[in-house]
C-alpha positions in Angstrom: -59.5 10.5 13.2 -60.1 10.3 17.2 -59.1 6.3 16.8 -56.2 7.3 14.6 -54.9 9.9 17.5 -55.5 7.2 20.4 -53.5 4.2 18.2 -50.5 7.0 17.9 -50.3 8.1 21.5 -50.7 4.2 22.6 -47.6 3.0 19.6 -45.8 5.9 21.2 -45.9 5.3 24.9 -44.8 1.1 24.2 -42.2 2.5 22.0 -40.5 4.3 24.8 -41.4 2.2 27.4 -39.0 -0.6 25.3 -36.8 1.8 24.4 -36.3 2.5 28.3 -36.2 -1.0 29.2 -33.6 -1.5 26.1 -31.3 1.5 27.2 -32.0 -0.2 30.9 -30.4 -3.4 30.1 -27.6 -1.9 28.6 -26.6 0.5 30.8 -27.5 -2.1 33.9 -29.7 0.6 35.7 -33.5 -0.4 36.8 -35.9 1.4 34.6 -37.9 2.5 37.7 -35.3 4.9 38.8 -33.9 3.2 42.3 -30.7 3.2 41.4 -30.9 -0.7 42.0 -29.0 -2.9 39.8 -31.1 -5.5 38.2 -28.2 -7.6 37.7 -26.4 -7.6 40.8 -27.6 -9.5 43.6 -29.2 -7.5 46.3 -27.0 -7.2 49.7 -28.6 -9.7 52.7 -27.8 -11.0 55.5 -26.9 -14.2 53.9 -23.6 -12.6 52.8 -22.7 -10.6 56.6 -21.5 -12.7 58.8 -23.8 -13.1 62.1 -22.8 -9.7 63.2 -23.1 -7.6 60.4 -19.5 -6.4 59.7 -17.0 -7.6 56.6 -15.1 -10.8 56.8 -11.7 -10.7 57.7 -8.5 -10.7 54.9 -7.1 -13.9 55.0 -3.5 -13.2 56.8 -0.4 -14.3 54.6 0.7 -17.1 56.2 4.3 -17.0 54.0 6.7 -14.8 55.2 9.9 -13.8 53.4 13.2 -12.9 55.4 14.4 -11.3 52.3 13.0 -10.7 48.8 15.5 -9.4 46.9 19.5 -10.6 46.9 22.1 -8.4 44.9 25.3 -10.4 44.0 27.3 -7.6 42.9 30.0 -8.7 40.0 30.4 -12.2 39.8 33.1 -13.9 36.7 31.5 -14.9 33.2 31.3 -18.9 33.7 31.3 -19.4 37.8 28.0 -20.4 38.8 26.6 -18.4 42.1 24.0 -19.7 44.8 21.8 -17.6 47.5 19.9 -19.0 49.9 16.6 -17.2 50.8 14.6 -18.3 53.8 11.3 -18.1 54.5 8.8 -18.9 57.4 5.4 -20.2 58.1 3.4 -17.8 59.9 0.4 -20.0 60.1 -1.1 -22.5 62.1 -0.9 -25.0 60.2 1.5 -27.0 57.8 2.4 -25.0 54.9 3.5 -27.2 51.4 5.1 -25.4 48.3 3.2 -26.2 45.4 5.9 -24.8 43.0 8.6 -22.7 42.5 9.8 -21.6 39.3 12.3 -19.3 37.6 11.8 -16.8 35.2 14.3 -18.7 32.4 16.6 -21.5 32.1 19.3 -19.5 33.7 17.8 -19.9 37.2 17.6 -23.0 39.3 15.5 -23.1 42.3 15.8 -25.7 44.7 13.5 -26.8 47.8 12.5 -29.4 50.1 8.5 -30.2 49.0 8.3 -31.1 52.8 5.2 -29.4 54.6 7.2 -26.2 56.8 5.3 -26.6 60.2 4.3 -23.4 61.5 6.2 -21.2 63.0 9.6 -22.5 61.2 11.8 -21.7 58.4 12.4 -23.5 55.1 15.2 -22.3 52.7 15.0 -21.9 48.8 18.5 -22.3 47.0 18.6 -20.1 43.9 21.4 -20.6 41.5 22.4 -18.8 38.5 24.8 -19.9 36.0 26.6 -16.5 35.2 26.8 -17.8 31.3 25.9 -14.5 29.4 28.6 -11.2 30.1 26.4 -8.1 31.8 23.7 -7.3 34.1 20.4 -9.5 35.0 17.6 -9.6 37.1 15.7 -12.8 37.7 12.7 -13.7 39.1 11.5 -16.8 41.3 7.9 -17.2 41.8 6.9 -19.2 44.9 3.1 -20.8 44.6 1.6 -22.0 47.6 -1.6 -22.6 49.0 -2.8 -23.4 45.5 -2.9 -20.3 44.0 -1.2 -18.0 46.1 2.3 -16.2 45.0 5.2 -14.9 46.4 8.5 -13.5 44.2 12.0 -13.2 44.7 14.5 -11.1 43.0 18.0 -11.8 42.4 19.9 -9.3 40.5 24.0 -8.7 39.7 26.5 -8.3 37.0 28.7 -11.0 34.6 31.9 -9.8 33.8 34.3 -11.0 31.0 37.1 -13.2 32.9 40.6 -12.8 31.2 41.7 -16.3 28.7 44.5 -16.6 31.1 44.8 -16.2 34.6 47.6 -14.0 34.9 49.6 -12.0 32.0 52.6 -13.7 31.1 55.8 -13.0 33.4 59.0 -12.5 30.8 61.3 -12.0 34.3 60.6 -16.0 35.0 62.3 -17.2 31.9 65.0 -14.3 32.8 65.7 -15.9 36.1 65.2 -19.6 35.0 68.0 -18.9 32.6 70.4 -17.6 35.6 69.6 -20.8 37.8 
C-alpha cells in the first residue's frame, strides 16, 4: 500500500511537471517563472551598437514636392499630363527601380537615370480621360529595392457635346441675304 502511495505521488508530480512544460511551450513563457522567453533571443551587446543606445531610422532619402495633383474637370476623350517632381535627399545616387500605375488608364513616365543627390527628377503622369465621372489614381514609386512612395492624382470626366457648338439657324438667314 505504502509503494502504491509513493508510485501515485511520483506519476503525479511528472504529470504536471509535462503538463507545465506543455502549457510552457505554448504560451512561450519559461516554466521557471522569469518571465524570460525561451524563444526569443536574449538582448546582448552583440545587438547595441558600441555605446549602448538604438540604431538610428534610416532617413528617407526620396522627397516629394507634391503628392497629390487635382485636375478639376477635364472633357471625356482629351488626355491630361502632370508633372510631379521629386528630389534626392541623399548622399548618394538615387535609381528608380519602378514606377507603376494603379490601372491601364495611367501612364507614368521617367528617366531610369540615377538622380544625383541633392537634385530633382520629374515623373510625367498621364491619364487618358476615357470613362465619363470622377477617379482617383494611384502611382507607386519603388526605389531602393523595396522602398515605396505614392502619388495621387484625382479629377472629374465630363461628357463633351457630339458637336462643338449648337447649330446657328441665323447663318443660313444671312447667307441667303448675301
Amino acid at each position: 500500500m505504502k509503494k502504491l502511495a509513493i508510485l501515485t505521488g511520483l506519476f503525479i508530480t511528472v504529470l504536471g511537471a509535462v503538463t507545465v512544460t506543455s502549457a510552457s511551450a505554448q504560451t512561450g513563457t519559461n516554466p521557471v517563472g522569469t518571465g524570460a522567453n525561451p524563444t526569443q533571443a536574449p538582448a546582448s551587446a552583440a545587438n547595441l551598437p558600441a555605446n549602448g543606445t538604438a540604431l538610428p531610422k534610416a532617413t528617407d532619402v526620396l522627397e516629394l514636392k507634391e503628392s497629390a495633383h487635382n485636375f478639376g474637370k477635364i472633357p471625356q476623350g482629351r488626355p491630361a499630363t502632370y508633372t510631379f517632381e521629386i528630389v534626392n535627399t541623399g548622399s548618394t545616387p538615387l535609381r528608380l527601380d519602378n514606377v507603376h500605375a494603379s490601372c491601364g488608364c495611367t501612364t507614368p513616365e521617367w528617366s531610369r537615370e540615377a538622380i544625383q543627390p541633392g537634385a530633382t527628377a520629374q515623373i510625367k503622369v498621364g491619364y487618358n480621360a476615357y470613362a465619363e465621372g470622377t477617379f482617383n489614381k494611384t502611382v507607386t514609386i519603388v526605389y531602393n529595392t523595396n522602398v515605396t512612395k505614392t502619388l495621387t492624382i484625382t479629377g472629374e470626366v465630363y461628357k463633351v457635346p457630339q458637336t462643338s457648338a449648337p447649330e446657328n439657324a441665323s447663318v443660313q438667314l444671312l447667307k441667303q441675304v448675301n
